[in-house]
N, C-alpha and C positions, 0 to 999 in steps of 0.2 A: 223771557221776552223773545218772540219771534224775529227772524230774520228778515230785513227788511232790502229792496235793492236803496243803491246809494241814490242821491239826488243832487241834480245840479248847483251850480251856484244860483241860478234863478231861480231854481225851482225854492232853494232855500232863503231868497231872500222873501218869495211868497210867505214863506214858514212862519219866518221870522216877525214879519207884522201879523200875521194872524196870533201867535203866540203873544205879541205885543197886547194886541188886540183883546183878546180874549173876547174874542166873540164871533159871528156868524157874519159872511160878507159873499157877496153878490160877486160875480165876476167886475163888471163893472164898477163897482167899489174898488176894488183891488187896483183895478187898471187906474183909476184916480189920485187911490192915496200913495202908490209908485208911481206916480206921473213927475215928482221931482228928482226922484233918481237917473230915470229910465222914458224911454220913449216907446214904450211896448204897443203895438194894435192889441184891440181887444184879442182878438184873434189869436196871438199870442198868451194873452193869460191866460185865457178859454183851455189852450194845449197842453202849459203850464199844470194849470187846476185837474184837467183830465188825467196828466201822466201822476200827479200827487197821489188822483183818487186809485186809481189801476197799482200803486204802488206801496198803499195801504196806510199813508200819512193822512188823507186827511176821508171826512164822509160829507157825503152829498144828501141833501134833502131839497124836495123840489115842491115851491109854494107858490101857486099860480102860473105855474110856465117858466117862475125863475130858480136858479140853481143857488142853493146857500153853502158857504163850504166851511165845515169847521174840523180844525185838530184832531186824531185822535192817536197821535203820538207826541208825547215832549218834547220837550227840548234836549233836557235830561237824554232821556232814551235814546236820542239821535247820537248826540254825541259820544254816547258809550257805545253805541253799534260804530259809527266811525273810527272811532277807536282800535275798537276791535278788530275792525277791517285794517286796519294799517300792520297793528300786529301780522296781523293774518298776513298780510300781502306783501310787507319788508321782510318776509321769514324770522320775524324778530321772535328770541325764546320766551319773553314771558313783558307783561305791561311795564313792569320796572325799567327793562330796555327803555321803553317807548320813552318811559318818564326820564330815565337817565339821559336822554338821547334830548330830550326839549329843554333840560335843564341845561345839558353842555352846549346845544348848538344856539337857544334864544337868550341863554343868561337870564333866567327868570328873575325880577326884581324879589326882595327879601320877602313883603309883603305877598307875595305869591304864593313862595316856597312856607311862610308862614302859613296861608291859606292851605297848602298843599297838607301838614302838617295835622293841623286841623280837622281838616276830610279824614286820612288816615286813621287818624284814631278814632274816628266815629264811626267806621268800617270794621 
């Protein structure tokens, strides 16, 4: 998996309904169906969308003069690069820190650490 730069919180909450989504959306779409969170100008998703495409999360295709923008990184994928960047950035020696570190500081409910357990062995 390539190295990707990080991305905002807005830029990930774009993400986040397109992933929802699964499918292809118009700037102006976007500005709509975040219209009850946020009060964004189009202008601002427009910038949003631009820094996603320049930063290699999502692709542009342009069908009559409008711009469609879809995924082409996970969600998955996101999350293990951020990840990895914490590692990376807290000098931490290896993921198990990181995991040891979210287990003792958020008290993961059992059902988590069950989940967590789960994953593990399928790796």
């Amino acid at each position: 998996m390539k190295t990707l730069k990080s991305i905002s919180e807005s830029e990930l909450e774009i993400m986040d309904l397109l992933w929802l989504k699964e499918s292809q959306y118009t700037a102006k779409e976007i500005q709509e169906l975040l219209s009850e969170t946020n009060d964004w100008k189009i202008t601002t998703v427009q910038t949003f969308l631009t820094r996603l495409v320049d930063k290699g999360y999502l692709s542009i295709e342009k069908r009559h003069r409008v711009n469609y923008y879809t995924p082409i990184i996970t969600r998955d994928e996101v999350a293990s690069m951020e990840a990895k960047r914490i590692v990376s950035n807290l000098k931490m020696s290896s993921m198990s820190g990181l995991i040891t570190t979210l287990i003792d500081e958020d008290g993961l409910t059992n059902a988590e650490i069950d989940e967590l357990r789960e994953w593990l062995k399928t790796k």
